[in-house]
C-alpha positions, 0 to 999 in steps of 0.5 A: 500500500505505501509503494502505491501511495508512492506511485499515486504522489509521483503521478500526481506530482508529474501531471501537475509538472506537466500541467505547468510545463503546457501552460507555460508553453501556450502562455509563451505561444500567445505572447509570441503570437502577440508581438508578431500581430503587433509587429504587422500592425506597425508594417500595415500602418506604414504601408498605408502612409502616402504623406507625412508632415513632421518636425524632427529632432536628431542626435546621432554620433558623430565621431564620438560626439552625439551631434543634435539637429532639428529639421521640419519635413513634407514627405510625399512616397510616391512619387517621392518627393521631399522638402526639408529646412534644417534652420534655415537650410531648405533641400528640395528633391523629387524622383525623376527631376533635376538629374537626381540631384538635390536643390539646396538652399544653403542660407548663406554665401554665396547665396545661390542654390546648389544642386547637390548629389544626394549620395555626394560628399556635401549632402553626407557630411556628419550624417547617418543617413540620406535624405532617402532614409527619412520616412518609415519604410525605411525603418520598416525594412530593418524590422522586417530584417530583425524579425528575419534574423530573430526567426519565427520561434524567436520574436518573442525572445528579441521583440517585446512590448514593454508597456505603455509611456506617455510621448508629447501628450499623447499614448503610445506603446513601447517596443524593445528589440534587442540582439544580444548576440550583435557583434562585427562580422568579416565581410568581403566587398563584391563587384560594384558595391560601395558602403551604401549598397553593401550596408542597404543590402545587409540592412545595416548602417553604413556611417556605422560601417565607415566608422569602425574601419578606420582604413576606409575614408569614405563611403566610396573607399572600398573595392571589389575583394577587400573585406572589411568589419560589418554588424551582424544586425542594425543594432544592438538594443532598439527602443520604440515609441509606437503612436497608439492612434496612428500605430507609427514610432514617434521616438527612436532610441537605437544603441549599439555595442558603444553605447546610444548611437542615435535618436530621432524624435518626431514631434506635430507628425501629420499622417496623410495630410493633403500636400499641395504639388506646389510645395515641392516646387523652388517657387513655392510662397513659403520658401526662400530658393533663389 
């Protein structure tokens, strides 16, 4: 009677493991499910925006040094079109005009629009990214990559909804996306590929890139062959503040293995808002083109 009794308290004891060992997987399975049909939420909202109307605030480091910057937006998709004014400084750019080049209006002397090559040397002095970059679908396509690389067993592991925080008065969720795995990879330059189209293709930062090749000068400075230091992923630590209305990051913490590299907060965003065709022409009323 006392070996069955025994019998009787491991059985129970294992259903009861058992029971808790299932639970926890089903729990684990929602709260995956969970992130990933969040995760579709933002790429759904995302590929519903056709304008954008924003002021921006950046930090980025810059040779060590976090570097800040404010600008105010009109961003059409598509056609892209886009007008920036950095204090002052007014870039104009739409697909299909003006040889691909930028029109800048430097504000100062020798007070004449340049036309600038939006991938040349002038346009990305002391930036992380071109004008090209600015938008979410961009930032869509590095969530996609993470995803891609956490696998789909692994969101959950990688991506997590932290709660909710208040961002300029308004609600917003907070989303984490760690790689703690993130670490430089030896990588072999291929034919035709720059810093830009390599970083593109891995879906990476390029001014990361340049910065921790010391041998390298400029975005130009490789060649077919040469193999040079890349990270494994966009970052190591991703912070976001998901806008609950409009389901978009307003707040953009980005960390790597240094430390924070940069920031973009997004302040008075307007989601769709009807933008004249004028107001990406030089003789617009409100600009100052020459």
């Amino acid at each position: 009677m006392k070996l069955r009794a025994q019998h009787i308290f491991i059985l129970c004891f294992l259903l009861i493991a058992a029971g808790f060992f299932f639970s926890f997987k089903a729990r684990e399975k929602a709260i995956q499910s969970n992130n990933i049909q969040f995760i579709n939420k933002i790429f759904d909202a995302i590929s519903t925006v056709k304008t954008l109307k924003y002021s921006l605030q950046c930090n980025e480091r810059i040779k060590g040094r976090m570097q800040h910057s404010e600008s105010k937006v009109k961003l059409q998709i598509n056609p892209r079109k886009l007008y920036l004014n950095i204090r002052g400084v007014e870039v104009l750019w739409a697909q299909g005009e003006n040889n691909g080049d930028a029109l800048v209006n430097p504000n100062a002397f020798p007070y004449i629009n340049l036309n600038l090559d939006t991938y040349g040397s002038l346009m990305r002095k002391d930036q992380h990214h071109t004008i090209h970059e600015m938008g979410y679908h961009y930032l869509a396509d590095i969530l996609k990559d993470g995803m891609k690389r956490a696998g789909e067993n692994n969101i959950d592991k990688y991506f997590k909804i932290l709660g909710e925080e208040k961002y300029n008065g308004r609600d917003c969720y907070k989303l984490s996306i760690s790689f703690p795995d993130f670490e430089w990879i030896n990588y072999t330059v291929k034919k035709g590929e720059n810093l830009t189209t390599l970083s593109r293709k891995l879906r990476v930062s390029e001014y990361m890139v340049l910065e921790n090749n010391p041998k390298v000068t400029s975005f130009n400075d490789v060649k077919e062959g040469q193999v040079i230091k890349v990270p494994n992923a966009y970052a190591k630590l991703t912070l976001l503040l998901i806008d609950k209305e409009y389901l978009l990051p307003v707040n953009n913490k980005v960390f790597d293995d240094k430390g924070l590299y940069e920031t973009y907060e997004y302040y008075e965003l307007q989601v769709n808002p009807t933008i004249a065709p004028e107001e990406f022409k030089k003789n617009y009323k409100d600009y100052h083109f020459f």
